[in-house]
C-alpha positions in Angstrom: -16.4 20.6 -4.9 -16.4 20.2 -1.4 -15.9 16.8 -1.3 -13.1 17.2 -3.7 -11.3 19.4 -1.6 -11.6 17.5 1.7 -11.5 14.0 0.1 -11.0 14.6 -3.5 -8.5 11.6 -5.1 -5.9 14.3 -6.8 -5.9 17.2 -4.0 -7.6 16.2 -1.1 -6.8 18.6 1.6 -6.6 15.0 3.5 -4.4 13.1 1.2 -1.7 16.2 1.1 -1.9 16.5 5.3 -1.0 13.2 5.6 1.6 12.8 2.9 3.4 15.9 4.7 2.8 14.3 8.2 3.8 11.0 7.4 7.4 12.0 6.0 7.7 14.5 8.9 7.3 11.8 11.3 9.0 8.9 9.4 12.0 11.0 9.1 12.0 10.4 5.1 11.7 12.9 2.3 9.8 11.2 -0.4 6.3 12.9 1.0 7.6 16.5 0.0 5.9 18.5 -2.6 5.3 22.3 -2.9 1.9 22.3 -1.5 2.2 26.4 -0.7 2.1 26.7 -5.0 0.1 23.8 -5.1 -2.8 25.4 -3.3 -2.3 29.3 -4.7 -3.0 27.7 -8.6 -6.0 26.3 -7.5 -9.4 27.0 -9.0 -12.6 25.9 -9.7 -12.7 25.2 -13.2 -15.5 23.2 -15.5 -14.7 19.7 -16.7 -15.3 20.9 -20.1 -12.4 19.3 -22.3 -14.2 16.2 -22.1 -16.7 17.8 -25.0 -19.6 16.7 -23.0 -20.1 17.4 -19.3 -20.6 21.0 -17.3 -19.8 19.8 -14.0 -16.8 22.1 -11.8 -14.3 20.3 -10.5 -11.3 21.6 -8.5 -8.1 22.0 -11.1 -5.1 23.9 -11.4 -3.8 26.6 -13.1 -0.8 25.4 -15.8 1.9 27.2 -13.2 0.8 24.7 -11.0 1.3 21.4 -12.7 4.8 20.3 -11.9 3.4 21.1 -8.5 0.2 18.4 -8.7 2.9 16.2 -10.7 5.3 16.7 -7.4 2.2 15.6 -5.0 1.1 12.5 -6.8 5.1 11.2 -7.3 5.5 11.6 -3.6 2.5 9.5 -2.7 3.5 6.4 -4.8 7.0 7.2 -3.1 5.5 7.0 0.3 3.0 3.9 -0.7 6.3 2.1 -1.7 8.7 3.1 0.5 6.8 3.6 3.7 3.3 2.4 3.7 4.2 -1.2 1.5 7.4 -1.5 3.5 7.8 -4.9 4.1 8.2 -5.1 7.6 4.9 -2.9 7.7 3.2 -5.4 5.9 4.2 -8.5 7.8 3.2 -6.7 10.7 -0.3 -6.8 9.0 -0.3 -10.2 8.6 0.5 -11.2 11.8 -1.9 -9.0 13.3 -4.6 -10.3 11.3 -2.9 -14.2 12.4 -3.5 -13.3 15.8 -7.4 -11.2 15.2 -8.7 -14.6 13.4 -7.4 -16.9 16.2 -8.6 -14.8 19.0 -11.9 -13.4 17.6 -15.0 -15.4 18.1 -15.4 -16.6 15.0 -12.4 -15.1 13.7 -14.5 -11.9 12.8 -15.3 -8.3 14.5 -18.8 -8.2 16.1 -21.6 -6.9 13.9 -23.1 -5.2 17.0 -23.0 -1.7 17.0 -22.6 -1.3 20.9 -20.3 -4.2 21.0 -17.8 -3.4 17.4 -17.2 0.2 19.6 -16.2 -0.9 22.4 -13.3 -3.1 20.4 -10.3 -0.3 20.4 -6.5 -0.6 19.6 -6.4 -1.4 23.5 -8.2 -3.9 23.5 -6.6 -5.2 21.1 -2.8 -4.5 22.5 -3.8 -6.1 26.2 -5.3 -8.9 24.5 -2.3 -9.9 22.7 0.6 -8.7 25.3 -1.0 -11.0 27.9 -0.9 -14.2 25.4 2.7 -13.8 24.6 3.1 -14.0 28.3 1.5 -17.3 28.5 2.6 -20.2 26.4 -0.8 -22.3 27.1 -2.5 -19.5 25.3 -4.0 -20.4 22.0 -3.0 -17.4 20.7 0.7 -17.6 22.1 2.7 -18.0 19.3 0.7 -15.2 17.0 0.8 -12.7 19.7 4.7 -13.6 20.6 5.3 -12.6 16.9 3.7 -8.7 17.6 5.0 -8.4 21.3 8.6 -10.0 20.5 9.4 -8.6 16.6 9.6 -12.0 16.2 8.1 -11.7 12.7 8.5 -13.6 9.4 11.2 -12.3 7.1 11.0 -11.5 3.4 12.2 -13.8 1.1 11.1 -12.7 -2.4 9.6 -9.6 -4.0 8.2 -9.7 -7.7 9.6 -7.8 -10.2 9.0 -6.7 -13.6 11.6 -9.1 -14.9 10.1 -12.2 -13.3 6.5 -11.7 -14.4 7.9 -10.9 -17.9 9.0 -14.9 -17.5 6.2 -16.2 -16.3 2.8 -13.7 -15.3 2.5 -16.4 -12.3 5.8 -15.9 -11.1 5.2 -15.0 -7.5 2.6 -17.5 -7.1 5.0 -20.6 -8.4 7.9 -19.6 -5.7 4.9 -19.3 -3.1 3.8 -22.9 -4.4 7.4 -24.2 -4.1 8.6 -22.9 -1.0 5.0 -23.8 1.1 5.5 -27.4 -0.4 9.6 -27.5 0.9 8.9 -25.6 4.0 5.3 -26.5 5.0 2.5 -23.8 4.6 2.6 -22.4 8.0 6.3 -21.6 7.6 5.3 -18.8 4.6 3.2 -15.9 4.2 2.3 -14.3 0.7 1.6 -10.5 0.4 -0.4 -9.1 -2.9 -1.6 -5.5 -3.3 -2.3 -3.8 -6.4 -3.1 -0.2 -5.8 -6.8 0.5 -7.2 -7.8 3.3 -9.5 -6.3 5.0 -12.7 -4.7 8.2 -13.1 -6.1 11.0 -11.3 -7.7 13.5 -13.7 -8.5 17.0 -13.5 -8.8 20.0 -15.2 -6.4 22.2 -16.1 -6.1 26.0 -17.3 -3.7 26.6 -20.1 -1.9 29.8 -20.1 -4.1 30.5 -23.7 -6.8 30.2 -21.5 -7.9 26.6 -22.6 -9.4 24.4 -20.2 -7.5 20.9 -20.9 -7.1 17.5 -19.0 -4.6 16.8 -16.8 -3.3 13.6 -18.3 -3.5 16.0 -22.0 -1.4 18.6 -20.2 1.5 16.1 -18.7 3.7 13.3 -20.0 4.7 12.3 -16.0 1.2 11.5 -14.9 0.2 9.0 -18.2 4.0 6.9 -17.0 3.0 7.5 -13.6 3.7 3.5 -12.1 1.2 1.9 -10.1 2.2 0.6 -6.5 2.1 -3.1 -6.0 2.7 -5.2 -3.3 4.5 -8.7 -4.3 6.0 -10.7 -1.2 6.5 -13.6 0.2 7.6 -14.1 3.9 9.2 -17.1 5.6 9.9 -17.7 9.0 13.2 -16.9 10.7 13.7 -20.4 11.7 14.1 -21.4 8.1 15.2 -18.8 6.5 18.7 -19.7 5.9 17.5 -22.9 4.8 15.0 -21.5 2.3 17.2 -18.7 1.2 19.6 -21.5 -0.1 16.8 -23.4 -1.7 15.0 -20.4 -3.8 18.6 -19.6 -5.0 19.4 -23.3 -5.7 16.2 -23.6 -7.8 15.1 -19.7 -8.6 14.7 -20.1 -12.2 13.2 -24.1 -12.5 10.9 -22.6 -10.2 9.9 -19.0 -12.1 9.5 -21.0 -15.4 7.8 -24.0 -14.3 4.4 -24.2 -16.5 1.3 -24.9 -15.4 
């Protein structure tokens, strides 16, 4: 229970803190639920609509299910609006570009003593100072943090795409590396792990039921993915010609 309510997947005391944070300090709305409710339907309730087990989990009272429903819509908001925004995520990229070039061996040391003293300055200093100095090996992967010279987005999968061909994202990926060259194009894929969150619920006949029993939003309840692909700025133009040119030989293309 503890765990659950520091760390718990549906109301970690964690998960809503930073949801709530996050928006505050992005200057966005999709992280706002109505924790205050939220919390007051809490309780401690046993997990006994699955017919089998006596464990206690932390649930809700019925009241408080369009509240829980709130929470959980405003964190796929906030995973696809903020978190997966693309610019975020090229940023990743490149930062990992630049970690694997300047790393020895590409990696983090396994030393204890050694992986703590490895901090986000560190980090910062190391890659400010090579995009001052173009004989750095690292130049033009730390130019791209320092400068915002990053790579732009050229394509995002969608539904209707993958409905054409499952491999959709992958063929334009194929096609534009092989136009463009390889290290012209980055390719972005994230599918969020986990099911629905499920908890137990008290029923205002004083049933204990499952959440997903209890609520038609969280069964439809969309999973976020990340599906990008990133060109350079220097061809961008270029490419975004091309991909339109060739869009659909290039989605339907078998094999």
């Amino acid at each position: 229970i503890l765990s659950e309510i520091i760390v718990g997947d549906a109301f970690g005391v964690d998960r809503m803190d930073y949801l709530l944070r996050d928006s505050y300090h992005a200057g966005v709305a999709y992280g706002h639920f109505d924790h205050f409710r939220l919390i007051d339907t809490m309780r401690i309730l046993p997990k006994s609509y699955d017919g089998e087990s006596r464990e206690l989990a932390l649930g809700i009272e019925e009241g408080g299910l369009h509240s829980a429903e709130a929470l959980l819509l405003a964190r796929y908001f906030m995973y696809s609006q903020v978190y997966f925004h693309p610019i975020r995520r090229i940023y990743n990229i490149h930062l990992q570009d630049f970690l694997i070039k300047w790393l020895p061996g590409g990696r983090f040391s396994t030393d204890l003593e050694e992986h703590l003293k490895m901090t986000d300055n560190e980090v910062t200093a190391a890659f400010m100072e090579a995009a001052d100095d173009p004989s750095n090996k690292c130049y033009q992967e730390a130019a791209r943090l320092a400068r915002r010279d990053h790579f732009h987005l050229l394509y995002k999968g969608n539904p209707g795409d993958r409905n054409k061909n499952r491999e959709a994202s992958d063929k334009v990926f194929q096609a534009i590396c092989a136009e463009f060259g390889a290290e012209n194009v980055r390719k972005d894929f994230y599918r969020s792990k986990g099911g629905i969150p499920t908890f137990p619920v008290l029923s205002d006949d004083e049933r204990i039921v499952s959440s997903v029993s209890a609520s038609d939003t969280l069964t439809k309840l969309p999973v976020s993915v990340v599906d990008f692909i990133f060109v350079s700025k220097e061809i961008l133009k270029e490419a975004r010609s091309y991909f339109a040119a060739n869009r659909d030989a290039i989605i339907s293309e078998e094999g």
